[in-house]
N, C-alpha and C positions, 0 to 999 in steps of 0.2 A: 385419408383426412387432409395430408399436405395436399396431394392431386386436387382438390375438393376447394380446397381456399386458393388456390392455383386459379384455377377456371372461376368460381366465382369474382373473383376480386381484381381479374385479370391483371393479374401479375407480368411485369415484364421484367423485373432483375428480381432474385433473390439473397438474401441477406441472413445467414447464418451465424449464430451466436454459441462459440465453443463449437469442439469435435464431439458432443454428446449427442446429439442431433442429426452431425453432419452425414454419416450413412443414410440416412433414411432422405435427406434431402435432396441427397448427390443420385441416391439410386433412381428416384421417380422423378427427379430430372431431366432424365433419358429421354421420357416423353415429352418435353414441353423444349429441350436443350436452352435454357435460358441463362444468362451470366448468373455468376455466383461471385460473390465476395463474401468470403470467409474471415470472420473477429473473431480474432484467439486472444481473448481475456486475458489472459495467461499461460503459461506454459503447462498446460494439464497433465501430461503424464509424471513430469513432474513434480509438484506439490501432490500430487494422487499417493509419493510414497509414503508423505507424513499427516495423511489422514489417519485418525483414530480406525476409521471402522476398515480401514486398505489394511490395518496392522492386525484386525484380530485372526484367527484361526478360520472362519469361515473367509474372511476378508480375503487371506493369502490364497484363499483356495479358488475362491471366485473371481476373484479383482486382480488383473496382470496389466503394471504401469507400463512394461516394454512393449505391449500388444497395443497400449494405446498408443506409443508414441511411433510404432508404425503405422498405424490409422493417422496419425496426423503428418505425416509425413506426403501418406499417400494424398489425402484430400487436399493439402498445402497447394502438391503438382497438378489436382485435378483443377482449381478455383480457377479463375480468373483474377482476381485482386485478394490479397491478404492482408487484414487489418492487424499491426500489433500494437503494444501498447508504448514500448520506448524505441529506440534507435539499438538499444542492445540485442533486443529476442529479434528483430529484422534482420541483425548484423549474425547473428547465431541463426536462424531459417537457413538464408541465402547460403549461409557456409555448409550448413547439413542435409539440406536437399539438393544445393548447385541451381536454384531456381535464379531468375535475374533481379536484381535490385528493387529495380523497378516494380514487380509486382508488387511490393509489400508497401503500405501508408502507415506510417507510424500516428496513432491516435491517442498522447496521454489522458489517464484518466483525473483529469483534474476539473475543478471546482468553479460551480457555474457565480458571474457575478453577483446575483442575489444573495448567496449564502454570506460576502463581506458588505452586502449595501442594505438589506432588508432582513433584520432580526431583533429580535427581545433581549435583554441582559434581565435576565432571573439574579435577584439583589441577595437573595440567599447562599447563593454560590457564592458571590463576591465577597460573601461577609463572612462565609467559611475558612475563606482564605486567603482574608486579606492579608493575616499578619503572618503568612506563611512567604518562604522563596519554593514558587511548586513548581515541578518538572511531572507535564501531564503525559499521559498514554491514553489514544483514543481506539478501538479495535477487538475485534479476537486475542484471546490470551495464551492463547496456545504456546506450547514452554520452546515450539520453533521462533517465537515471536520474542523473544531473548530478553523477558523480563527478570529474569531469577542473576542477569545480570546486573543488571540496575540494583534490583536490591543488594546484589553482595556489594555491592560500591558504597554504601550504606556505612559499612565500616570506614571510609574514607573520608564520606562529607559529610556524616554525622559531629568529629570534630571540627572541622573548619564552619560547616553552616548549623547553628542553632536549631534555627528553626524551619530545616528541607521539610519538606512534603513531596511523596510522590502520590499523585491521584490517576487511579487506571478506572476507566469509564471504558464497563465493554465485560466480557467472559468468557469461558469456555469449558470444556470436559475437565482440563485439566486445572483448575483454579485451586482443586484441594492441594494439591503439589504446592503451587504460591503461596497459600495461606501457613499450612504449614509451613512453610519455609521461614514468613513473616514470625509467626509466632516463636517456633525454634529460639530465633537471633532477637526476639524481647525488640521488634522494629514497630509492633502495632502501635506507637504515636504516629509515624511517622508515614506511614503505607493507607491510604485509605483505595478502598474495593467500594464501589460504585456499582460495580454491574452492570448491564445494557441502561443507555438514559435515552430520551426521546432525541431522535434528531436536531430538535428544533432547541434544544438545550447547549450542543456543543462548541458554539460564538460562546456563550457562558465563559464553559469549563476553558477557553482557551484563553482570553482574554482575560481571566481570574489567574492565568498560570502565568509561570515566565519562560516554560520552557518545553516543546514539541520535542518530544523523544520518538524513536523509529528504532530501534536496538535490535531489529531482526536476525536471525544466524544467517551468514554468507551461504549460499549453495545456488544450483544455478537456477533453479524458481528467480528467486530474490534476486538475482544477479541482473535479472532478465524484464521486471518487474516495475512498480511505482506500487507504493502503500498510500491510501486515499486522505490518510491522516497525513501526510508530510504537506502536501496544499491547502490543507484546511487549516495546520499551524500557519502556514508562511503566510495564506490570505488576509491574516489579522495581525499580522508584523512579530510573531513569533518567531525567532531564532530555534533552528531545529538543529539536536546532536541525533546523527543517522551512525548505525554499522556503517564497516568496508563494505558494501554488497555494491555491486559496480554500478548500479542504473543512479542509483538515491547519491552517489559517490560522485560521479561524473555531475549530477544535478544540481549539489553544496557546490562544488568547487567550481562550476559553469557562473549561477548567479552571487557565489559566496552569500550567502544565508546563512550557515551556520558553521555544524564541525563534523568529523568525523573520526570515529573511535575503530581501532580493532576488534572485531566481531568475538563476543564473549570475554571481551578483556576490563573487568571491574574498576582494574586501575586506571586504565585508560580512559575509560569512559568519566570516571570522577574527576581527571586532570582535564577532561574537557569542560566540564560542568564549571569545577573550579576557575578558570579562566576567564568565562563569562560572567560567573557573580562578582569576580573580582574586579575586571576590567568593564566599567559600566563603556567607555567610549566604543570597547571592538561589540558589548553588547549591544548599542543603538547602534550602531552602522552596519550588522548584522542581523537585526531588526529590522532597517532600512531596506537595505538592499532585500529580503523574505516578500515585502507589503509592497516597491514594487516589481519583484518580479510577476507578480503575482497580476496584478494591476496591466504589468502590458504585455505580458507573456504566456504566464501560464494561469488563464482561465476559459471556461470551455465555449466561449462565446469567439475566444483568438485562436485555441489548437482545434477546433471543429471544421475550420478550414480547409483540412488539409481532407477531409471528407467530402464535403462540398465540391472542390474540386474535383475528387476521386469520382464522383457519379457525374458531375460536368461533362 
């Protein structure tokens, strides 16, 4: 079927998306030897270990993340060009395979300008939460995605802030985990579950909120990584509190945008929060500095460049 769209379409480079694929493109390659540029979305054998279905009992049996991460390894050497997505998993490649620099284009996945110039503001959102101080989560919920943090901090800024809100827009398997958790600790004023919203909603949810959280657990996925919610806060002048995870890390402290908390650390993370509601000045020029980095830097219209080039 690859061979087939090959010859019809007369392909002269091909472009590979993740190592799920890559076997079978690399193989029937052979006959046509044509360039290859290889896009590792992410680190896959990696997050592969904290998939729900990698963990069950068939999962362990059938599903081996080291067997991937030898397949990518191999195909890394075999490509001609390797797309990542930061400067970190490029800097981790080159160190693990010994490949050269140069092969690798680093391509963030951040946010095209339409998503900050061309949008609706849903007035029911705004009027949910007006009289709230809200700190939003946009995403998978997944309990590697370190919201069960956020909440225990709950106990921290529920005294100093009245009236917090946290609104998570998005799900996952594990959401009964959360919920319970919410209910447990008598936090249901305060936690609103949302569940997946339409795309074309989340200018809404951000610009009703005051605060882009990323709370992910540190491991090397996430180390290696960008979460697509962190440029979707910063594009509408949201100050974002990220984990230590080194990509999102390096990224606050590059443009200063926001803060950064110790990965899974409640307290932490609430001295963070705390700072910005308190200090309106570090929170507008935090703010500032999010809208534009955003504006001249990081949206997909300025980092797609670096693609462009690459097939140049």
């Amino acid at each position: 079927m690859v061979g087939s769209f090959i010859k019809i379409n007369k392909i002269d480079r091909l472009h590979v998306h993740d190592i799920q694929v890559a076997r079978s493109v690399f193989w029937i390659n052979k006959l046509f030897r044509l360039k290859i540029v290889l896009d590792l979305h992410e680190n896959r054998p990696e997050i592969m270990k904290y998939y729900y279905h990698v963990n069950t009992r068939l999962g362990k049996l059938l599903i081996s993340p080291s067997r991937w991460k030898k397949f990518e390894f191999r195909y890394i050497k075999k490509a001609d060009s390797v797309i990542t997505v930061t400067q970190e998993a490029a800097d981790y490649y080159v160190k693990k395979t010994s490949e050269s620099s140069n092969k690798f284009c680093v391509l963030p996945n951040t946010v095209r300008k339409s998503f900050y110039l061309n949008y609706l503001k849903k007035e029911d959102i705004f009027s949910s939460l007006e009289s709230s101080f809200t700190l939003l989560y946009l995403g998978d919920t997944g309990l590697r995605r370190g919201l069960i943090t956020v909440f225990q901090s709950l106990k921290f800024l529920i005294p100093e802030i009245k009236n917090i809100k946290i609104v998570v827009v998005g799900k996952s398997k594990e959401d009964s985990v959360l919920k319970e958790f919410v209910k447990k600790n008598n936090y249901q004023r305060y936690v609103m579950f949302k569940g997946w919203q339409d795309f074309n909603l989340f200018q809404s949810y951000i610009i009703a909120s005051n605060i882009g959280i990323c709370p992910i657990h540190k491991n090397l996925h996430h180390d290696t990584t960008y979460a697509n919610k962190i440029f979707q806060y910063m594009a509408l002048g949201r100050p974002i509190v990220v984990s230590n995870c080194t990509s999102q890390q390096n990224l606050v402290e590059k443009y200063k945008c926001g803060s950064v908390f110790s990965d899974r650390n409640p307290r932490d993370f609430a001295d963070k929060i705390l700072t910005l509601y308190k200090d309106k000045n570090y929170y507008q020029e935090l703010s500032q500095n999010a809208f534009k980095a955003v504006r001249e830097n990081l949206n997909w219209e300025t980092t797609s460049e670096s693609l462009i080039e690459l097939y140049n």
